[in-house]
Backbone as a printed PyTorch tensor [residue, N CA C, xyz], in Angstrom:
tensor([[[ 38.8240, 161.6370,  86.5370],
         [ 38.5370, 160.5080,  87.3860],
         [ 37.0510, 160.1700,  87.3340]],

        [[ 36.2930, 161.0180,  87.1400],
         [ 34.7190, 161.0560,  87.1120],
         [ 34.5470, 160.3540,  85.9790]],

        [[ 34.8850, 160.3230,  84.7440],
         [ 35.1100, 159.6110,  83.5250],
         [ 35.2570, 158.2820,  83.5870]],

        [[ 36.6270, 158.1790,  84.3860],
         [ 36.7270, 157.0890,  84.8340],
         [ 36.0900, 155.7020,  85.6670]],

        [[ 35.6270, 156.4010,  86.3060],
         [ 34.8280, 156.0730,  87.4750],
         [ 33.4380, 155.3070,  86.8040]],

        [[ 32.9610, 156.4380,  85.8470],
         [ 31.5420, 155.5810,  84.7720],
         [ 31.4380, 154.6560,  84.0470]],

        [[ 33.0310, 155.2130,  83.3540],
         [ 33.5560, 153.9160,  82.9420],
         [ 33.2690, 152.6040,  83.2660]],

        [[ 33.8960, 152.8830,  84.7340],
         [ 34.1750, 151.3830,  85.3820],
         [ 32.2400, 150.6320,  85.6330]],

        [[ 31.4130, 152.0760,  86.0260],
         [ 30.3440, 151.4980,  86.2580],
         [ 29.6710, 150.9280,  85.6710]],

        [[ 30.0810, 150.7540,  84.7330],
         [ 29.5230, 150.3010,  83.0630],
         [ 30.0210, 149.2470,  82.6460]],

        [[ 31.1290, 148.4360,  83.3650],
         [ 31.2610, 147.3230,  83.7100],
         [ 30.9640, 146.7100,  84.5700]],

        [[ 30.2220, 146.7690,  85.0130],
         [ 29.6780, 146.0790,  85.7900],
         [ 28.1260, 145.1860,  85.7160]],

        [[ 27.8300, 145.7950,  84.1030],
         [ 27.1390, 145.3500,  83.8040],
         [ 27.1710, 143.7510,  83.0210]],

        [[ 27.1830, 142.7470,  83.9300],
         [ 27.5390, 141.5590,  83.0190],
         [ 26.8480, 141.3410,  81.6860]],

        [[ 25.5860, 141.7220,  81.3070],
         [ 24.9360, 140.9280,  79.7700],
         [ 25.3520, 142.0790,  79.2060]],

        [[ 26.6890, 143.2760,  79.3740],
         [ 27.0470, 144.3500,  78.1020],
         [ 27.8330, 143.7640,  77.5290]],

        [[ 27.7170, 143.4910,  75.9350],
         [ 28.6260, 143.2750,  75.0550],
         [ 29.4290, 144.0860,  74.6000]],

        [[ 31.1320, 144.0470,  74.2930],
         [ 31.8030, 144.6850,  73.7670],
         [ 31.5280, 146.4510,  73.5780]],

        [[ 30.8110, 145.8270,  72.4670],
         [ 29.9470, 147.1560,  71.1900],
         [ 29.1340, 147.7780,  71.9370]],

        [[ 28.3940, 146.8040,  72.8730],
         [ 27.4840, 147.5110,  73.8940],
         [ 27.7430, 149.1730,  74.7930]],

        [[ 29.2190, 148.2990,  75.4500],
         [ 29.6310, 149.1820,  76.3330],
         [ 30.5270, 150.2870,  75.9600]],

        [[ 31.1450, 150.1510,  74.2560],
         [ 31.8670, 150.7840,  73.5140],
         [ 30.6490, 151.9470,  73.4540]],

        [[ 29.6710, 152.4340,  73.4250],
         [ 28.5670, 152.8460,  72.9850],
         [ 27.7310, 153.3790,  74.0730]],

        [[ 27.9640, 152.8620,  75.1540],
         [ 27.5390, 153.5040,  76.4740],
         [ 28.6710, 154.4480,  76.9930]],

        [[ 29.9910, 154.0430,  76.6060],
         [ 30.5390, 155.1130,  77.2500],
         [ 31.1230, 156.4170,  76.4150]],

        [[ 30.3200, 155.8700,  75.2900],
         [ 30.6030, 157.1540,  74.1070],
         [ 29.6810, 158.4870,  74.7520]],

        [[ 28.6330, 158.0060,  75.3570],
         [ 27.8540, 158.4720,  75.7660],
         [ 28.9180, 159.7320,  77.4270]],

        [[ 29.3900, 159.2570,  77.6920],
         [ 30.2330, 159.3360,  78.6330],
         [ 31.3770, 160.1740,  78.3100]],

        [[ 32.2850, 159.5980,  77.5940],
         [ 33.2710, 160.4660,  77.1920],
         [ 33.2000, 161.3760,  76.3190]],

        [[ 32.2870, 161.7570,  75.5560],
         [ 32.0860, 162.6810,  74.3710],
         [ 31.6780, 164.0660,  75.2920]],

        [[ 31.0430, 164.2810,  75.8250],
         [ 30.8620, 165.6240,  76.4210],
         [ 31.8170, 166.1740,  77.1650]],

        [[ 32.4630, 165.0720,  78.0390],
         [ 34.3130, 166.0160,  78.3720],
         [ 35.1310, 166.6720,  77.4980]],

        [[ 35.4780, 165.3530,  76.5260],
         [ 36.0240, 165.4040,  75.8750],
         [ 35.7440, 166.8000,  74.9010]],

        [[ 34.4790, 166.9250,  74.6980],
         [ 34.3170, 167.8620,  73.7690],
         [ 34.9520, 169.3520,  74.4060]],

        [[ 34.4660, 169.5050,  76.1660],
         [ 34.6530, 170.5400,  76.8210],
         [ 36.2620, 170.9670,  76.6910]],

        [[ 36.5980, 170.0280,  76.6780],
         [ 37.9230, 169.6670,  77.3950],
         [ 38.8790, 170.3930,  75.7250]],

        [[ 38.8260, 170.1750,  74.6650],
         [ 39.0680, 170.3240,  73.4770],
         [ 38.8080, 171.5420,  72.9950]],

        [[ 37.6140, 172.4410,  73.7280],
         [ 37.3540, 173.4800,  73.3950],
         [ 37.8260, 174.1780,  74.3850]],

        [[ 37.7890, 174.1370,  75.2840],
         [ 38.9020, 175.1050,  76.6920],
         [ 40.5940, 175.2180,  75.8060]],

        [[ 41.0520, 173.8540,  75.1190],
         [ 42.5690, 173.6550,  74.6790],
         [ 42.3070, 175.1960,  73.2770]],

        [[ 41.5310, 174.8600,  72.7310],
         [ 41.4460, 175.3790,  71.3800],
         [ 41.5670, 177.1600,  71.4990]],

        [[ 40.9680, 177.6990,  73.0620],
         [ 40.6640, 178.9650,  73.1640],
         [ 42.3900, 179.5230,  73.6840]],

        [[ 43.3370, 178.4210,  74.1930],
         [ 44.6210, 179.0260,  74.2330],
         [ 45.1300, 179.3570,  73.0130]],

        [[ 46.3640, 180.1790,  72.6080],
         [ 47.0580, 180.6870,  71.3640],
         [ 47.7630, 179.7400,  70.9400]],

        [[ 48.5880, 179.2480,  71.6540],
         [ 49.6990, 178.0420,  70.9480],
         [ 49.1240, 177.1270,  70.6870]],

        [[ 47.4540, 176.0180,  71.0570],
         [ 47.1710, 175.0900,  70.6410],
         [ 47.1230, 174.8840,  69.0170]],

        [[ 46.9360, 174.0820,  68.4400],
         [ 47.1470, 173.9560,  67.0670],
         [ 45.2390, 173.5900,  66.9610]],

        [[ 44.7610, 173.9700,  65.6050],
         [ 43.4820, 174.1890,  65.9000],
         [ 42.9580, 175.3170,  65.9760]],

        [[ 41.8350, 175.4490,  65.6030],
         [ 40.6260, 176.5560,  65.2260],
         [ 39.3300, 176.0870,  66.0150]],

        [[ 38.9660, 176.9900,  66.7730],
         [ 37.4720, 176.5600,  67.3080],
         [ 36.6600, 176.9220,  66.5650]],

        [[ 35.6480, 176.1260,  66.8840],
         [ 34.3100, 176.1540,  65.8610],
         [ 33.6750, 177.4980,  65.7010]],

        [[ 32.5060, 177.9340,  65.2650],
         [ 31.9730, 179.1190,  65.3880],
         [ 30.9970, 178.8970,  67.1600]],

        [[ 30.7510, 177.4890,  67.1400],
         [ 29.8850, 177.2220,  68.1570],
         [ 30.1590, 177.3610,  69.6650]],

        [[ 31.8380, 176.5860,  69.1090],
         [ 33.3440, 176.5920,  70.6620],
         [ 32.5960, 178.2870,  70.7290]],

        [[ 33.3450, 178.9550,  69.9010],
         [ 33.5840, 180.7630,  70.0540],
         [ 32.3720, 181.2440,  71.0240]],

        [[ 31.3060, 180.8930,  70.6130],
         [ 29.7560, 181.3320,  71.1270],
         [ 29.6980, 180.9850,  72.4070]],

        [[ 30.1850, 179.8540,  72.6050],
         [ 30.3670, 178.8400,  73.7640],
         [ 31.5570, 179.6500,  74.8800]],

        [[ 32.2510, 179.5230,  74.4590],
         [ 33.5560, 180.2390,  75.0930],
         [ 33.2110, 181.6000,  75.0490]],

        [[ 32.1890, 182.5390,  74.7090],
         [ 32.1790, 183.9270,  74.8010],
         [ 31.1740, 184.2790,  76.4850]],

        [[ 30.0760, 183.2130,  76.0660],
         [ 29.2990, 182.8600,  77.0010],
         [ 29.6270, 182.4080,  78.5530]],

        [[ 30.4050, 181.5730,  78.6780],
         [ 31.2880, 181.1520,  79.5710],
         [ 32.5440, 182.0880,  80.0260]],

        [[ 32.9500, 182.8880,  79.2350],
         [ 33.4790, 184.1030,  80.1070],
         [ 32.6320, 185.2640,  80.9620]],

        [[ 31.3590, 185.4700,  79.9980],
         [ 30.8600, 185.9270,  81.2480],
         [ 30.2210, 185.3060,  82.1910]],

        [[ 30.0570, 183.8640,  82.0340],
         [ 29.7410, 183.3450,  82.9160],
         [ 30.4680, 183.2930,  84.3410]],

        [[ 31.6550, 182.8040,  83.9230],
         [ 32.4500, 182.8380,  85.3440],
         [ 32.4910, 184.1000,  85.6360]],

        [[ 32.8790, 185.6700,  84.9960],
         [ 32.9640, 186.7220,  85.5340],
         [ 31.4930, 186.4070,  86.5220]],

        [[ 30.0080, 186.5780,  86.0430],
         [ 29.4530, 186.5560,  87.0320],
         [ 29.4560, 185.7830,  88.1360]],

        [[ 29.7480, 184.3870,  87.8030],
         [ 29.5780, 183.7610,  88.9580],
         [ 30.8800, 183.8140,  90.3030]],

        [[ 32.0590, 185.4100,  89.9940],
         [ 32.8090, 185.4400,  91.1580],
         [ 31.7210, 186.3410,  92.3390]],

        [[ 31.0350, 186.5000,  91.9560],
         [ 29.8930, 186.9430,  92.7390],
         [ 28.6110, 186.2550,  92.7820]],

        [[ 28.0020, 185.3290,  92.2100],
         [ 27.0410, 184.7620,  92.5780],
         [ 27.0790, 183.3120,  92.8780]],

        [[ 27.3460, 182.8590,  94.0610],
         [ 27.1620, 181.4310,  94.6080],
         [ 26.1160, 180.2720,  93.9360]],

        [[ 25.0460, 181.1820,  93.1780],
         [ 24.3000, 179.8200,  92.4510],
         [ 24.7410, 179.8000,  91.4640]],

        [[ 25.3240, 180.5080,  90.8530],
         [ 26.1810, 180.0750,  89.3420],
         [ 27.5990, 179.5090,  89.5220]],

        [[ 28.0430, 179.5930,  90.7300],
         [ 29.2990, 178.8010,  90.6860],
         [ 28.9180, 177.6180,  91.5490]],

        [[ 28.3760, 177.2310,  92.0130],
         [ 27.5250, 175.8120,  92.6170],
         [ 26.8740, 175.3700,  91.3440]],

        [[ 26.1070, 175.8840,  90.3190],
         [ 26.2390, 175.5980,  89.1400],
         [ 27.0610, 174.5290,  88.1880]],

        [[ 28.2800, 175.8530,  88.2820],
         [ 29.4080, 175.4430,  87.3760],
         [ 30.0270, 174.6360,  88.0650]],

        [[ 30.2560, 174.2620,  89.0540],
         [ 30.9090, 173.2460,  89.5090],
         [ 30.2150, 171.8250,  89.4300]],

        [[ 28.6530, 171.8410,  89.6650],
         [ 28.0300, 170.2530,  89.6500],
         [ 28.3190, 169.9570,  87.9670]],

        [[ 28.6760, 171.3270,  86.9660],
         [ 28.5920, 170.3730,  85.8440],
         [ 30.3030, 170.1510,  85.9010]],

        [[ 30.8350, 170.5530,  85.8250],
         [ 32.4080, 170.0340,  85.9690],
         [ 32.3180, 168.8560,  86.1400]],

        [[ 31.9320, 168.4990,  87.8740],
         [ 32.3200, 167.3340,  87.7670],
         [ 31.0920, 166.4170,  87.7590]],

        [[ 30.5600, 166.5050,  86.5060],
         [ 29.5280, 166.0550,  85.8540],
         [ 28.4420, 164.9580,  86.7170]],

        [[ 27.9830, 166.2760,  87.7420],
         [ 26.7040, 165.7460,  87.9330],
         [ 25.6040, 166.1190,  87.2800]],

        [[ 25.6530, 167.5610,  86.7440],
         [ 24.7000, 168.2000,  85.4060],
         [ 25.4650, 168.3950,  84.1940]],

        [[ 24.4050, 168.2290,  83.3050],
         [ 25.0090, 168.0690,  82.1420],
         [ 25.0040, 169.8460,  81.7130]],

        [[ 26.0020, 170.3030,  80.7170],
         [ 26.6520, 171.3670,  80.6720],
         [ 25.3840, 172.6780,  80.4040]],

        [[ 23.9970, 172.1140,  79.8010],
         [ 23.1850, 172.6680,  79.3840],
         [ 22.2220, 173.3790,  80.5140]],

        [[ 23.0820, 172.9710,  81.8000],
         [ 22.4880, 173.8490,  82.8640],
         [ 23.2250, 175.1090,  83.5040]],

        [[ 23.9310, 175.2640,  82.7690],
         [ 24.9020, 176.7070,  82.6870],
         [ 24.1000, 177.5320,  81.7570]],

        [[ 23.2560, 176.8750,  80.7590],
         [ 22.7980, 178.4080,  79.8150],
         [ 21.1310, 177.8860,  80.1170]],

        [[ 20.3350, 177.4430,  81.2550],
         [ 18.7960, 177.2630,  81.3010],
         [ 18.6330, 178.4980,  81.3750]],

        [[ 17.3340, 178.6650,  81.3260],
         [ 16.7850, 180.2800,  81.4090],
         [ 17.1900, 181.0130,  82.8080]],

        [[ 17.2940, 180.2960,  83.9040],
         [ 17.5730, 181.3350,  85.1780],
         [ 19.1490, 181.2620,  85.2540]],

        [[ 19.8130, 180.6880,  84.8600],
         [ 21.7730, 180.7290,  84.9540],
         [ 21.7050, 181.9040,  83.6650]],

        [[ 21.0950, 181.9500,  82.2990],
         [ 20.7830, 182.8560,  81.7620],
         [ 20.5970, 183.8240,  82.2430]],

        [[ 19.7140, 184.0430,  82.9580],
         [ 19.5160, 185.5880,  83.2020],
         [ 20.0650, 186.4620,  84.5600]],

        [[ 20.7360, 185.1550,  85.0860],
         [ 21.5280, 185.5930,  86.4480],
         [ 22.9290, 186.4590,  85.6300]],

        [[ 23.6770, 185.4680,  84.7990],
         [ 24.5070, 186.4210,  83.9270],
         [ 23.6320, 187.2950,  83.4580]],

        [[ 23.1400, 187.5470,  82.6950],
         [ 22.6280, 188.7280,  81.8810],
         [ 22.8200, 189.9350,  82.7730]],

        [[ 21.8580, 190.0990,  84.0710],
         [ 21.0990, 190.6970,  85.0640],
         [ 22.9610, 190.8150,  85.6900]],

        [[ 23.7660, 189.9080,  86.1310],
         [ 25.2810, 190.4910,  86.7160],
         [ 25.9760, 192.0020,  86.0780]],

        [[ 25.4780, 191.7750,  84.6060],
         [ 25.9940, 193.0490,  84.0050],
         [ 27.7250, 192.3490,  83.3300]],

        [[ 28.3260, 191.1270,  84.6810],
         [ 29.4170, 190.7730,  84.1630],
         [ 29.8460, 190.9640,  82.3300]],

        [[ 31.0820, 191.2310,  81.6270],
         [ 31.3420, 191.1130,  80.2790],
         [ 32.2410, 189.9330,  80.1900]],

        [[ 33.3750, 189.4770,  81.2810],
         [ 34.4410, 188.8890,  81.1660],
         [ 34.9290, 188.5340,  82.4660]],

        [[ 35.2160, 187.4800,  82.2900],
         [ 36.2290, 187.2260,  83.7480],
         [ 37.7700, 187.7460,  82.8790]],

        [[ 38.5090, 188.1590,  83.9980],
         [ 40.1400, 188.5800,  83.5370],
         [ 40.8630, 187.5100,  83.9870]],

        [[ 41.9980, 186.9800,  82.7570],
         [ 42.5790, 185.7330,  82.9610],
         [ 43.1930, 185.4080,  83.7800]],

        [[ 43.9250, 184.7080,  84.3350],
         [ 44.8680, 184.0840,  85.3080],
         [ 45.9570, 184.1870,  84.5680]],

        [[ 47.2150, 185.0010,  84.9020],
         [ 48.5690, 184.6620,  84.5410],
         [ 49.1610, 183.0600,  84.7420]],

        [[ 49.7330, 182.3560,  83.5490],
         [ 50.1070, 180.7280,  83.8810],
         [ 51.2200, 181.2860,  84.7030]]])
């Protein structure tokens, strides 16, 4: 819906042309999308191979959430980028860095579907 929502705000710009706004919201949908594709890719049945980068990404982000079931600024964190008020690159700045590091966390343990 947040996607959505920018979308729409981006019409609202009357002098955006077509191509214009095709191009502003690339800007927009490409970083979900990307998230969103690499969360699918780390299940078994998806069809697809994650990148070496997804893997790094997704190794990182497990211990991320393991730490952040204990630390309130990493999951206040992870949540403003969800629903993309920060952009994702504030999950690995130097202090969300070293709050994982310093947790000791290795893994969050999965959720049975």
């Amino acid at each position: 819906m947040t996607v959505a929502a920018l979308e729409a705000r981006a019409l609202l710009d009357p002098d955006l042309s077509p191509a214009a706004y095709f191009r502003r919201i690339a800007a927009v949908v490409d970083l979900p999308w990307e998230i969103t594709v690499g969360a699918d890719l780390r299940i078994a049945t998806t069809a697809g191979r994650p990148t070496p980068r997804m893997r790094l990404i997704g190794a990182y982000l497990d211990r991320f959430h393991a730490a952040a079931e204990h630390d309130a600024e990493l999951t206040r964190r992870f949540l403003r980028v969800t629903n993309l008020y920060d952009p994702p690159q504030a999950l690995m700045s130097p202090p969300a860095l070293l709050r994982v590091l310093r947790s000791g966390a290795q893994r969050a343990v999965p959720v049975p579907a």
